[in-house]
Backbone as CSV, one residue per row, in Angstrom:
resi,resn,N_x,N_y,N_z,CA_x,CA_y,CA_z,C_x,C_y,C_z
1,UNK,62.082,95.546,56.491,63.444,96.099,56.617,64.379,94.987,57.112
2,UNK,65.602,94.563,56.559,66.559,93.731,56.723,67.176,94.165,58.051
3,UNK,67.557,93.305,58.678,68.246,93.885,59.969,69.970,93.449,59.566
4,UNK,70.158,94.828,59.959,72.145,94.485,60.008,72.695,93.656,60.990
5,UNK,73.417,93.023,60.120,74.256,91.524,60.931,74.754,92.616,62.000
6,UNK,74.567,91.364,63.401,75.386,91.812,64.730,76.914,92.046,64.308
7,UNK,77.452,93.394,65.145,78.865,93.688,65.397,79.550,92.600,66.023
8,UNK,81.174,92.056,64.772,81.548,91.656,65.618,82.384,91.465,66.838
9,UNK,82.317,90.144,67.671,82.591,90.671,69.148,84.514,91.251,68.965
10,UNK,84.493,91.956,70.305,85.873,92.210,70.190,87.082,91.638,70.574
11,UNK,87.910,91.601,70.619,88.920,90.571,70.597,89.727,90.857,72.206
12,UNK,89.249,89.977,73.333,89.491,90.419,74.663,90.233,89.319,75.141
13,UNK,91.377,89.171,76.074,92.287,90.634,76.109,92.505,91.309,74.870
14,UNK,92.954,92.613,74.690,93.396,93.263,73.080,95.398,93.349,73.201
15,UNK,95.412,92.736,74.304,97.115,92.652,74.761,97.512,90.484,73.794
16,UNK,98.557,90.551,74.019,98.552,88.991,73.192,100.352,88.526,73.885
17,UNK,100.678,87.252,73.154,101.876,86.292,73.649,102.939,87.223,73.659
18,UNK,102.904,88.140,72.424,104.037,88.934,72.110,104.396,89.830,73.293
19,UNK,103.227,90.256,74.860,103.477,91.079,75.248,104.082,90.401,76.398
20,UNK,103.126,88.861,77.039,103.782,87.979,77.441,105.206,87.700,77.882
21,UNK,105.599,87.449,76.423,106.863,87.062,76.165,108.203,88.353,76.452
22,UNK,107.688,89.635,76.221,108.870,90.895,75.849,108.381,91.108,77.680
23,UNK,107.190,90.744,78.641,107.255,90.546,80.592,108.486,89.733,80.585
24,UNK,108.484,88.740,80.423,108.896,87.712,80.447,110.305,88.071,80.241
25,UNK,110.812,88.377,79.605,112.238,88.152,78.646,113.004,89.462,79.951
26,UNK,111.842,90.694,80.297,112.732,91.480,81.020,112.918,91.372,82.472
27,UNK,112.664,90.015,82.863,113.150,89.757,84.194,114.611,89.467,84.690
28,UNK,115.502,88.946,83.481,117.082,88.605,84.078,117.401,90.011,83.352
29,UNK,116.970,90.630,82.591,117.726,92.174,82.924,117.518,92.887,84.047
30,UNK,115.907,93.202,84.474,115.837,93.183,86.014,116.846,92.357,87.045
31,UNK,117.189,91.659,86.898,117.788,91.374,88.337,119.542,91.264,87.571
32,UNK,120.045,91.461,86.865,121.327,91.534,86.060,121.376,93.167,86.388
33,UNK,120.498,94.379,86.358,121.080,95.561,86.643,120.837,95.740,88.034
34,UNK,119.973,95.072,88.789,120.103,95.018,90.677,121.444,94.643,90.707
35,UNK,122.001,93.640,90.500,122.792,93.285,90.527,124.165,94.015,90.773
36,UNK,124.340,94.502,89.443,125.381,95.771,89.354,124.806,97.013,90.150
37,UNK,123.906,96.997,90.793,123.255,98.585,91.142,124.034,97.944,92.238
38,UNK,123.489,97.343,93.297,123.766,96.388,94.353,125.051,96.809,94.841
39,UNK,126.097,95.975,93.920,127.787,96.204,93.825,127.855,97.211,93.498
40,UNK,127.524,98.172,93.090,128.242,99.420,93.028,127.880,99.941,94.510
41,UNK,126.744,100.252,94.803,126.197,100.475,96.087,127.239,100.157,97.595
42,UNK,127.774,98.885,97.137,128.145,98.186,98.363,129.525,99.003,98.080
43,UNK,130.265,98.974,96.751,131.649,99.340,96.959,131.751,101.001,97.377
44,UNK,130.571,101.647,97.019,130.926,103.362,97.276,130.684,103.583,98.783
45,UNK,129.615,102.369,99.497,129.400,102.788,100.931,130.806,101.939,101.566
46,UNK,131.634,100.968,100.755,132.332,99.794,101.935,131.549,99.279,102.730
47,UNK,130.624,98.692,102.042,130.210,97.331,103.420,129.929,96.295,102.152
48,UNK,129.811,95.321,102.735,130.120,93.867,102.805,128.963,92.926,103.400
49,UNK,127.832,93.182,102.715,126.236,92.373,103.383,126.459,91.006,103.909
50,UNK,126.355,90.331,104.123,125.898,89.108,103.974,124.878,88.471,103.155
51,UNK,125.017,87.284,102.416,123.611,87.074,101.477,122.228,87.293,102.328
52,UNK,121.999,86.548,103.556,120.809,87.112,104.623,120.834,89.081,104.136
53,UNK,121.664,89.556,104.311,121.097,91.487,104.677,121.105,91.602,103.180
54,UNK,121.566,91.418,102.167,121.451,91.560,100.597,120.489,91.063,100.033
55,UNK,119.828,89.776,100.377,118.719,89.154,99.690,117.554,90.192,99.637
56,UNK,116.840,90.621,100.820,115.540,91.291,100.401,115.948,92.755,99.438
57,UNK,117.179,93.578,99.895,117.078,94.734,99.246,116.853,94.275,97.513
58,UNK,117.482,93.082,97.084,118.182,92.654,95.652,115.962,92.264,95.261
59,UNK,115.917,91.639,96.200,114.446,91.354,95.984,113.456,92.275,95.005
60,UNK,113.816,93.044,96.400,112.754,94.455,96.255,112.523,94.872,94.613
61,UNK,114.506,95.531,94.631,114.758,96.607,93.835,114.695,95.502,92.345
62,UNK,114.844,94.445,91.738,114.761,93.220,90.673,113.216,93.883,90.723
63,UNK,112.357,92.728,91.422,110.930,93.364,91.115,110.104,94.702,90.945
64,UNK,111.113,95.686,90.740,110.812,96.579,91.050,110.829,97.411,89.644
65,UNK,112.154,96.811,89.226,112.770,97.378,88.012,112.090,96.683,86.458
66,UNK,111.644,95.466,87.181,110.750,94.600,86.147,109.792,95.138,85.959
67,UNK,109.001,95.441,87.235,107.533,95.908,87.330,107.262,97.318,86.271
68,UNK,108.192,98.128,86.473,108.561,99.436,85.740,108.633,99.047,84.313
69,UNK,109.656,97.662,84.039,109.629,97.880,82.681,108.375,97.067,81.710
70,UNK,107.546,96.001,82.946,106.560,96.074,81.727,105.512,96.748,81.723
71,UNK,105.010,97.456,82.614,104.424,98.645,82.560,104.258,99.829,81.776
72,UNK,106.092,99.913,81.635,106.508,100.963,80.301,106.349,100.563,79.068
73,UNK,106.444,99.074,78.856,106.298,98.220,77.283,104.804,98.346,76.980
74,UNK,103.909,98.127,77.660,102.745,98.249,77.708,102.052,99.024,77.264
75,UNK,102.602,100.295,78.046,101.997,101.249,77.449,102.274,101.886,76.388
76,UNK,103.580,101.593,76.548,104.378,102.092,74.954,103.373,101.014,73.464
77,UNK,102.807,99.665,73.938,102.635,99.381,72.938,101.197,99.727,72.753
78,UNK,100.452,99.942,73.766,98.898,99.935,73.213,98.621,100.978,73.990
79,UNK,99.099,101.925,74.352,98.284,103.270,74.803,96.877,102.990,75.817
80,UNK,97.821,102.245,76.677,96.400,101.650,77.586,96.616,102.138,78.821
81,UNK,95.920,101.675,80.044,96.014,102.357,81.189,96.923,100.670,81.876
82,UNK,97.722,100.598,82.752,98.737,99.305,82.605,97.879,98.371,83.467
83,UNK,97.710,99.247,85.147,96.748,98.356,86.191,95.419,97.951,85.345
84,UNK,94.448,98.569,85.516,93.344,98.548,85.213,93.215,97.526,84.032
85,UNK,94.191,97.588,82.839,93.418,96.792,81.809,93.923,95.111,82.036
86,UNK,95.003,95.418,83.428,95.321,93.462,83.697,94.124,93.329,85.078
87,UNK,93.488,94.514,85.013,92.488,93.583,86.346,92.488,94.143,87.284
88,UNK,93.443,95.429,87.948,93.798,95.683,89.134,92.103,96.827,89.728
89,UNK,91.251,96.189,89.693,90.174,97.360,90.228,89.415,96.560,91.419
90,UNK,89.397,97.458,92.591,88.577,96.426,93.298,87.843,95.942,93.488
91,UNK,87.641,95.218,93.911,86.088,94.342,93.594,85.424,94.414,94.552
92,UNK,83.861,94.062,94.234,82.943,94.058,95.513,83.420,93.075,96.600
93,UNK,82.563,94.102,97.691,83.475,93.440,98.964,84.044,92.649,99.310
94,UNK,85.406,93.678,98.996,86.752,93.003,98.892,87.052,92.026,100.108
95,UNK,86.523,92.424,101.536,86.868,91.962,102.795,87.009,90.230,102.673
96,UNK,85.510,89.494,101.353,85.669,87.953,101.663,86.542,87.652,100.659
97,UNK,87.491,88.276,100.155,88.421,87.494,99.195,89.746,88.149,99.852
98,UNK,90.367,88.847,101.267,91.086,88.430,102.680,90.739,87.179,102.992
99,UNK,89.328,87.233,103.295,88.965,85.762,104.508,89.413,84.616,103.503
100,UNK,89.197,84.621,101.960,89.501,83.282,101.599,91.236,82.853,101.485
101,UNK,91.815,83.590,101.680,92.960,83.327,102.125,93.488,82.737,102.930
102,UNK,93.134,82.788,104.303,93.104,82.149,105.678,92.854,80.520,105.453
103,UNK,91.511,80.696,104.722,90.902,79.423,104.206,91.257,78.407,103.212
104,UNK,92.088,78.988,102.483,93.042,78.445,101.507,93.722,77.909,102.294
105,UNK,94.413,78.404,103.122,95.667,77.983,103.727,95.722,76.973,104.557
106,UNK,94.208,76.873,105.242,93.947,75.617,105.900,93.578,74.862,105.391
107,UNK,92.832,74.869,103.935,92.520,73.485,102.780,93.981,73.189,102.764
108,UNK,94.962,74.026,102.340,96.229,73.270,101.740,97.201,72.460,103.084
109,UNK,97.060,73.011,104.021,97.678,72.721,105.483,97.166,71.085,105.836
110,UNK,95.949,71.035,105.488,94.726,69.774,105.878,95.475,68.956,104.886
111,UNK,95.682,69.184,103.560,95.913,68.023,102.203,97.474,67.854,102.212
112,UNK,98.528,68.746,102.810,99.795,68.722,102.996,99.410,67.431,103.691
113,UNK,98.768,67.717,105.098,98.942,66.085,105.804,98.529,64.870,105.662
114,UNK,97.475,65.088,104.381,96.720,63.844,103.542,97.476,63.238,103.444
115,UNK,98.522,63.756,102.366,99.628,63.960,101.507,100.965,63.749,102.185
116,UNK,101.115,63.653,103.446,102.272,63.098,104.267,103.501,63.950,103.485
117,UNK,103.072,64.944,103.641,104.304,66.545,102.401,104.963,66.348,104.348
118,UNK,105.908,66.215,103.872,107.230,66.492,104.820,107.819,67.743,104.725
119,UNK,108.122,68.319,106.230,108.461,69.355,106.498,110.207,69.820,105.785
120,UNK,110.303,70.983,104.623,111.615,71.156,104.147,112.118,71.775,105.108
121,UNK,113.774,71.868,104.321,114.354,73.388,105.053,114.434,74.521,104.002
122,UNK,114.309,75.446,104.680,114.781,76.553,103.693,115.244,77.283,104.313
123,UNK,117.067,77.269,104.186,117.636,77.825,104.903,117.634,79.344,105.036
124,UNK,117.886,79.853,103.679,117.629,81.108,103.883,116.087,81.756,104.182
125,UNK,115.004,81.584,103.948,113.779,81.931,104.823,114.255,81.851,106.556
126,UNK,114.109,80.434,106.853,114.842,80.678,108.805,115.735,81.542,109.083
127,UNK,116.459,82.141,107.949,117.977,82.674,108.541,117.077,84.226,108.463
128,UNK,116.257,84.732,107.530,115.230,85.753,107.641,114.361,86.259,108.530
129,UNK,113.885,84.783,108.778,113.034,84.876,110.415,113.501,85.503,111.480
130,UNK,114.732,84.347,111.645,115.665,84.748,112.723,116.160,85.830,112.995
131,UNK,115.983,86.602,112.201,116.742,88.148,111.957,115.692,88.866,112.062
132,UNK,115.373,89.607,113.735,114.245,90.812,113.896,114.610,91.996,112.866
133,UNK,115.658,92.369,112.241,115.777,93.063,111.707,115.235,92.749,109.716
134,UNK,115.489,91.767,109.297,115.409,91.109,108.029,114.292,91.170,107.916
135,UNK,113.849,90.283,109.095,111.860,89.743,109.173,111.025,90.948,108.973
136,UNK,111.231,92.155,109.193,110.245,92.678,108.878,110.021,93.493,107.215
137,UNK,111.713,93.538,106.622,111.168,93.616,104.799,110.716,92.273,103.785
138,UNK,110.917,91.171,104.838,110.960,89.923,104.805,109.189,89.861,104.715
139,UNK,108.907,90.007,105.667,106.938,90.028,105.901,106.823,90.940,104.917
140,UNK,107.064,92.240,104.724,106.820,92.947,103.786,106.389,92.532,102.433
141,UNK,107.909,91.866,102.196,107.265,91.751,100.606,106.808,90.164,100.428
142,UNK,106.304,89.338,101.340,106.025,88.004,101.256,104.381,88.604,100.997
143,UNK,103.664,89.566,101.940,102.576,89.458,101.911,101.692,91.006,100.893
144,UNK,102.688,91.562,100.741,102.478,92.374,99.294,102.924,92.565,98.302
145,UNK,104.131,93.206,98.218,105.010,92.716,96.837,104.874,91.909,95.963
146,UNK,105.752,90.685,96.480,105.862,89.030,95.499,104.611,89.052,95.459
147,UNK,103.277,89.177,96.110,101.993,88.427,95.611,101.818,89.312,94.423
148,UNK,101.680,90.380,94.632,101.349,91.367,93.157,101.473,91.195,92.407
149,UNK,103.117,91.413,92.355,103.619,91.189,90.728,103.334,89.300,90.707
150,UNK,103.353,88.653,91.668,103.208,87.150,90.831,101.961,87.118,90.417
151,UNK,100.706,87.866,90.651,99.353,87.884,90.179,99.392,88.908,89.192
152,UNK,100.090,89.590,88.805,100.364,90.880,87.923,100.571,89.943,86.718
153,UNK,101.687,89.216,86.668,101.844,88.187,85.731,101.584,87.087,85.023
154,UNK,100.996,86.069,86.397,100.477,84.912,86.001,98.885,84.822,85.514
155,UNK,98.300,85.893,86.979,96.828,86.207,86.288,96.698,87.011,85.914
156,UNK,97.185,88.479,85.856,96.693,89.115,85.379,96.989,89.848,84.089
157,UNK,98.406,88.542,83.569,98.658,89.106,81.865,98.714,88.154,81.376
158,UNK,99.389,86.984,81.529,99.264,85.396,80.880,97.560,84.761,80.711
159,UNK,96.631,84.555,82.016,95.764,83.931,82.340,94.825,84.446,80.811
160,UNK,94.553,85.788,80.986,93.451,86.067,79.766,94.046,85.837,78.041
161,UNK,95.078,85.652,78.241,95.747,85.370,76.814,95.988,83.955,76.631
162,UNK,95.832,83.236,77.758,95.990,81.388,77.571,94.281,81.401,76.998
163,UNK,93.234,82.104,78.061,92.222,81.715,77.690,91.687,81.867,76.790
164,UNK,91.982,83.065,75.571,91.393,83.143,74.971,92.108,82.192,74.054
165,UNK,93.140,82.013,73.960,94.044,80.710,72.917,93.516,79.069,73.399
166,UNK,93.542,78.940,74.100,93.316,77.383,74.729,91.891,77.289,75.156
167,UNK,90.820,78.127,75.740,90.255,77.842,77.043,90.437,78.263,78.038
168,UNK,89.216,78.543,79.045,89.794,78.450,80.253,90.090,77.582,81.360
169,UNK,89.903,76.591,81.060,90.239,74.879,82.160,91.785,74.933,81.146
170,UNK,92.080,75.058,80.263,93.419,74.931,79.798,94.221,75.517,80.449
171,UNK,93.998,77.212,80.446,94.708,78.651,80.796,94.474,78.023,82.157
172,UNK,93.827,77.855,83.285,94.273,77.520,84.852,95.569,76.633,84.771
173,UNK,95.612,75.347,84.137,96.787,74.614,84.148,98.051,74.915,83.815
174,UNK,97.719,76.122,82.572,98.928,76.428,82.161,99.432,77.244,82.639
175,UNK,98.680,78.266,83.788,99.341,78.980,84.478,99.846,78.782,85.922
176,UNK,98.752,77.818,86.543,99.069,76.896,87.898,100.025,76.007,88.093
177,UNK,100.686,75.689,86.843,101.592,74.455,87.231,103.033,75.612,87.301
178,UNK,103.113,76.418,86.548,104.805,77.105,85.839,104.762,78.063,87.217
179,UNK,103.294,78.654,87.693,103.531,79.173,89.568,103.893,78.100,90.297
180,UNK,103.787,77.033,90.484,104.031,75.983,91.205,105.495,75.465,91.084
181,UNK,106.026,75.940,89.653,107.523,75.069,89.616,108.167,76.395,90.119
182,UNK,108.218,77.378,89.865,109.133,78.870,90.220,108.924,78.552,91.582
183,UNK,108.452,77.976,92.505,108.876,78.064,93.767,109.407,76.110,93.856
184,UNK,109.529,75.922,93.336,110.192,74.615,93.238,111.723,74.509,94.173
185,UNK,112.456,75.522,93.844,113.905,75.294,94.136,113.470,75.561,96.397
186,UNK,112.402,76.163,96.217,112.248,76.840,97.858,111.840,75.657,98.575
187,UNK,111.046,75.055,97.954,110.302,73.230,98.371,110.904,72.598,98.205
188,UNK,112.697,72.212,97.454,113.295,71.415,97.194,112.336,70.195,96.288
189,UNK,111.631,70.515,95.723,111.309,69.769,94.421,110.142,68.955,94.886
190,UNK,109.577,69.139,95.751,109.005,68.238,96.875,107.614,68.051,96.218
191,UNK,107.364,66.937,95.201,105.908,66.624,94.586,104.726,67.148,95.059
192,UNK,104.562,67.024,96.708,103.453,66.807,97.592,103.378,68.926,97.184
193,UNK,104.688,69.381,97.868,104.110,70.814,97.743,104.075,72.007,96.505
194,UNK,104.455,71.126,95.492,104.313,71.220,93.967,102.717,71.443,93.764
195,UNK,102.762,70.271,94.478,101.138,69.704,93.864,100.391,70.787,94.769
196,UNK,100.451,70.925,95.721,99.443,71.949,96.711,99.400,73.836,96.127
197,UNK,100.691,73.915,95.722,100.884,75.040,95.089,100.303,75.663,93.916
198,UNK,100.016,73.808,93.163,99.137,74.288,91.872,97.885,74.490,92.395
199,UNK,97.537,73.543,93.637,95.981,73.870,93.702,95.699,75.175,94.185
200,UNK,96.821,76.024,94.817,96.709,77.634,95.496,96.585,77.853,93.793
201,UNK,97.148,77.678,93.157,97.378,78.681,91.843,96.405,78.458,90.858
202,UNK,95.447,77.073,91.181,94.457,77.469,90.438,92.879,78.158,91.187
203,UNK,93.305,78.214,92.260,92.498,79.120,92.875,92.147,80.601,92.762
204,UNK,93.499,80.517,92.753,93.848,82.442,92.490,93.958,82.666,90.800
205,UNK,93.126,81.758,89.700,93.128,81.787,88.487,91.965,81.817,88.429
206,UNK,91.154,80.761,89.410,89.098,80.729,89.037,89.063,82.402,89.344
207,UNK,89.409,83.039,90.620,88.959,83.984,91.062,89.452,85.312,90.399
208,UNK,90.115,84.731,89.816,90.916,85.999,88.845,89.737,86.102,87.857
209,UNK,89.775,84.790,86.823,88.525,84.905,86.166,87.091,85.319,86.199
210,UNK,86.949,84.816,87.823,85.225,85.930,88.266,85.356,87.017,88.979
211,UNK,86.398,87.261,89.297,86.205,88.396,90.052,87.390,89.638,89.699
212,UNK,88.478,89.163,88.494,89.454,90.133,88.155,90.683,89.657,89.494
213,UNK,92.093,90.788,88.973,92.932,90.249,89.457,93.253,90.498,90.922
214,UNK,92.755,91.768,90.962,92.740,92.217,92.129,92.227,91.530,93.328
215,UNK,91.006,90.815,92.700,90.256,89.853,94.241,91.402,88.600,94.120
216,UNK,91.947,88.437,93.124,93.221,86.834,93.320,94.463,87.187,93.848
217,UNK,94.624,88.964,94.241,95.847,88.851,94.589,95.406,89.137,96.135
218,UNK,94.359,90.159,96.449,93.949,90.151,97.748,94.193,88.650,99.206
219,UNK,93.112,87.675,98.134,93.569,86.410,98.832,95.419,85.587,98.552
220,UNK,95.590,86.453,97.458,97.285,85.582,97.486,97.686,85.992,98.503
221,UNK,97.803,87.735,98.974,98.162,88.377,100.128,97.757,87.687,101.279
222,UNK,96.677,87.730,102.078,96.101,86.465,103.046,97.062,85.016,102.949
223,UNK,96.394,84.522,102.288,97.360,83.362,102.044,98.803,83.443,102.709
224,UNK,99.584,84.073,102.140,100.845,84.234,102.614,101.293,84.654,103.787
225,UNK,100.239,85.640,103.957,100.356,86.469,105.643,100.028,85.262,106.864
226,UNK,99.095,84.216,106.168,98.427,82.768,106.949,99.811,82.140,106.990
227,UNK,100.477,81.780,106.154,101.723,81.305,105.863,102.903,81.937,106.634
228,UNK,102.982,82.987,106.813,103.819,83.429,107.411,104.106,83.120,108.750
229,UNK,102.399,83.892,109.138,102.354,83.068,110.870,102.269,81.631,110.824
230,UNK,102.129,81.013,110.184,102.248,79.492,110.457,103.509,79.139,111.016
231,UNK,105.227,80.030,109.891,106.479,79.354,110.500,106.749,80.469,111.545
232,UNK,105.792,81.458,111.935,106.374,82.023,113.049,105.672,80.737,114.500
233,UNK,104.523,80.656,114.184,104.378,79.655,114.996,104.726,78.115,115.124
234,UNK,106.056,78.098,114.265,106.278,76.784,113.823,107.366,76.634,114.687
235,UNK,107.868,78.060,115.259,109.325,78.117,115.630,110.444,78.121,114.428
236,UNK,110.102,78.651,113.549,110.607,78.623,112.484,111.762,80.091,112.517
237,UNK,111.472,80.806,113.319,112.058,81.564,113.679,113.225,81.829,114.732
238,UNK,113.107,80.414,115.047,114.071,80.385,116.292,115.546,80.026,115.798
């Protein structure tokens, strides 16, 4: 008896560039209707924020409105479940991919000073700190929010669609360096923490790859929360 040729394999991710690209494209409408939500907001109550008290709400509600809409594209295009099929399930014990966060933060802290990375300013972060009131939607979305959706995106909808096009030593680079420049303008362009940023970002790309997205955003969370207390203990707050 002839044996029937093996099934072939299936085509994973079953999401592709096109979906990529239509994430992608709806982020300055996200923050173009904060925007106007924002100003209308401000003119029906009469007040007058300051960029410090306006920045996190504009934050929030941008990522918020993005998050919604590729979620909705998503599903609108492939009748899928949105978390689950970019990765979001937790992984076995979750607790050591917290701890590698911490640990990240002191590899990159150690090679900052290899690296003689000089201390920036960033004015508006200090002016956040400084503000007991700011600092705490400020911590908020440094150590849950922004990590999400930036692991929502980079690993957990770009990463499997570089890899299956390029590789995966390709797909880390191509997604570690473009996380590394989006915080560019916050580092003032600063090579040394360019460069440290890619190595966070290809960290949170290996681990995306073995362990899904959820264990890369767990430690992005850590990470940042390590980061956080660092400029509270930096006096960064003063």
């Amino acid at each position: 008896m002839t044996d029937l040729p093996a099934p072939a394999p299936s085509r994973a991710p079953f999401w592709g560039w096109a979906d990529v690209f239509l994430t992608l494209g709806a982020i300055l409408p996200a923050f173009a209707l904060t925007a106007g939500l924002l100003l209308l907001a401000f003119f029906l109550l009469d007040v007058r924020p300051t960029p410090v008290q306006s920045a996190m709400p504009s934050q929030f509600l941008a990522y918020l409105l993005w998050l919604a809409a590729a979620a909705y594209c998503f599903r609108l295009r492939h009748k899928q479940p949105f978390w689950q099929s970019l990765g979001f399930t937790l992984p076995d014990r979750p607790w050591r991919f917290l701890a590698y966060g911490p640990l990240l933060t002191l590899f990159v802290g150690a090679a900052g000073w290899a690296l003689q990375a000089k201390e920036v300013k960033m004015p508006l972060i200090d002016q956040l700190l400084a503000d007991p009131i700011q600092r705490i939607p400020f911590f908020l979305f440094a150590v849950t929010f922004g990590p999400v959706c930036e692991e929502l995106f980079f690993r957990g909808l770009v990463l499997p669609v570089a890899a299956r096009s390029f590789g995966p030593a390709a797909a880390l680079a191509l997604t570690s360096v473009p996380f590394a420049l989006i915080h560019g303008p916050q580092y003032s362009w600063s090579w040394q923490h360019l460069l440290l940023l890619t190595v966070a970002g290809l960290v949170f790309g290996w681990l995306r790859l073995q362990s899904g997205t959820a264990a890369a955003t767990l430690t992005h969370c850590t990470y940042n929360l390590a980061m956080f207390g660092g400029f509270i203990l930096n006096g960064r707050n003063n």
